[in-house]
C-alpha positions, -999 to 999 in steps of 0.1 A, spaced: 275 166 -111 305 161 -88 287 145 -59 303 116 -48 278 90 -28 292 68 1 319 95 14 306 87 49 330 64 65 314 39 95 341 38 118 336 76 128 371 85 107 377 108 80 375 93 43 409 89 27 416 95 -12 445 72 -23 472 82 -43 489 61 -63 531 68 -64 554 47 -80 581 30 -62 618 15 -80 621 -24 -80 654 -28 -59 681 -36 -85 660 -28 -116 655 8 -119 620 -1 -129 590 16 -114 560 0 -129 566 -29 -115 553 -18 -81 533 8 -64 523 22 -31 496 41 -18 496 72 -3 465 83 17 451 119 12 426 124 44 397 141 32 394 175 50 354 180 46 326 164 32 314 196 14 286 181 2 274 173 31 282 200 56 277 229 28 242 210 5 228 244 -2 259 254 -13 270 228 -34 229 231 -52 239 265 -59 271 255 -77 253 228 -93 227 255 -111 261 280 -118 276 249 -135 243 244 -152 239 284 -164 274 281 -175 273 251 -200 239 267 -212 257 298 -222 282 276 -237 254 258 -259 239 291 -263 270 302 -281 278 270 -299 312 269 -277 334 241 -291 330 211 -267 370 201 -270 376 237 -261 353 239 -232 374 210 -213 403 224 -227 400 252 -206 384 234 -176 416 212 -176 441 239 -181 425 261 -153 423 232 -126 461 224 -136 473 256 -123 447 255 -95 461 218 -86 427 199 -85 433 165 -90 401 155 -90 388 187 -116 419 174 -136 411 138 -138 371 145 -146 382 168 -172 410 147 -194 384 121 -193 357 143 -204 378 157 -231 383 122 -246 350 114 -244 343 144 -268 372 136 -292 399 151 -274 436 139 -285 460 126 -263 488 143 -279 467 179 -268 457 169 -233 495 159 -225 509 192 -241 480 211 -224 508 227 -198 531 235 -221 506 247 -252 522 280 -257 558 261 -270 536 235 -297 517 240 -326 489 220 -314 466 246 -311 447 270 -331 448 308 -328 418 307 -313 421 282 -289 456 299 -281 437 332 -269 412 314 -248 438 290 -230 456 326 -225 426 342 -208 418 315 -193 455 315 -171 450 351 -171 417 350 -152 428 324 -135 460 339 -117 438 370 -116 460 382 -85 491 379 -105 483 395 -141 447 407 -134 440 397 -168 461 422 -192 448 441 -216 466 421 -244 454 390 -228 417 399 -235 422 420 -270 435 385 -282 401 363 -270 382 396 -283 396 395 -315 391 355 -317 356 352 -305 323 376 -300 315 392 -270 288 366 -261 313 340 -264 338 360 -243 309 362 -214 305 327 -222 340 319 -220 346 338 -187 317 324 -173 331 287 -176 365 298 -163 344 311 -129 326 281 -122 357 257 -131 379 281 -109 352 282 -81 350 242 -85 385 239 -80 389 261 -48 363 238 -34 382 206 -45 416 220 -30 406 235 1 386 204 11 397 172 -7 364 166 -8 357 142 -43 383 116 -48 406 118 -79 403 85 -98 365 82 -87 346 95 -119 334 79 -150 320 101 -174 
């Protein structure tokens, strides 16, 4: 799923990713006008140094989503939470895959945007409210080590094989992103869903 072909560069060097930043138009104040690009060295082909590896996440991805259908787990929800979790993990590329999956199921613009902020709009249902809160919970599992109130609330919203459902998508989207982070490995920008 998040193989990325061609990341083999033939002059010996490390692949880049490129970042786009926007830079002010002397005298206008406008920064759309022009752009630069930063380069992001790619730290390590993990796909090609780690391929067992990166199978094994494949079929963890794989069980995950079929738990998910298993469940009937609403598709907007699902990349709800992938996005949200690779937001606070900072994985550009996770993030970028996931918006444009989410529209691609129906996802609103107006959500994705307020995604970070979700707890101060009405945007989102009860339901959805509990799981985004587990999901930051598990998440920053050093920080809060998921409090009990934190998982009463996605217990109350959703069955228990949902809530094994649920916590097994936020595993595989957290284990993604640590991947993504540590080794710049897949290219933000790069994916069409």
């Amino acid at each position: 799923m998040l193989r990325i072909e061609g990341l083999q560069c033939a002059d010996g060097l490390p692949p880049t990713v490129a970042v786009m930043t926007p830079t002010p138009t002397p005298g206008t104040g406008d920064t759309t006008a022009e752009t630069t690009t930063v380069e992001t060295p790619i730290r390590l082909d993990f796909d090609a140094h780690a391929e067992r590896f990166g199978r094994a996440m494949g079929q963890l991805d794989h069980a995950a989503t079929a738990e998910l259908d298993r469940v009937s787990f609403d598709h907007r929800l699902r990349e709800l939470v992938r996005i949200r979790a690779s937001q606070l993990n900072g994985c550009a590329y996770c993030v970028d895959i996931h918006t444009k999956d989410a529209r691609a199921v129906g996802e609103t613009e107006q959500r994705i945007y307020a995604l970070p902020v979700w707890r101060e709009t009405p945007f989102f249902t009860i339901r959805e409210r509990a799981a985004l809160a587990f999901t930051e919970s598990v998440t920053r599992l050093s920080d809060s080590h998921v409090p009990d109130e934190d998982f009463a609330a996605v217990a109350a919203e959703f069955g228990p094989d949902e809530v094994a459902a649920l916590l097994g998508l936020i595993v595989t989207i957290n284990a993604w992103n640590a991947i993504g982070v540590a080794t710049r490995a897949w290219r933000p920008g790069s994916y069409q869903p």
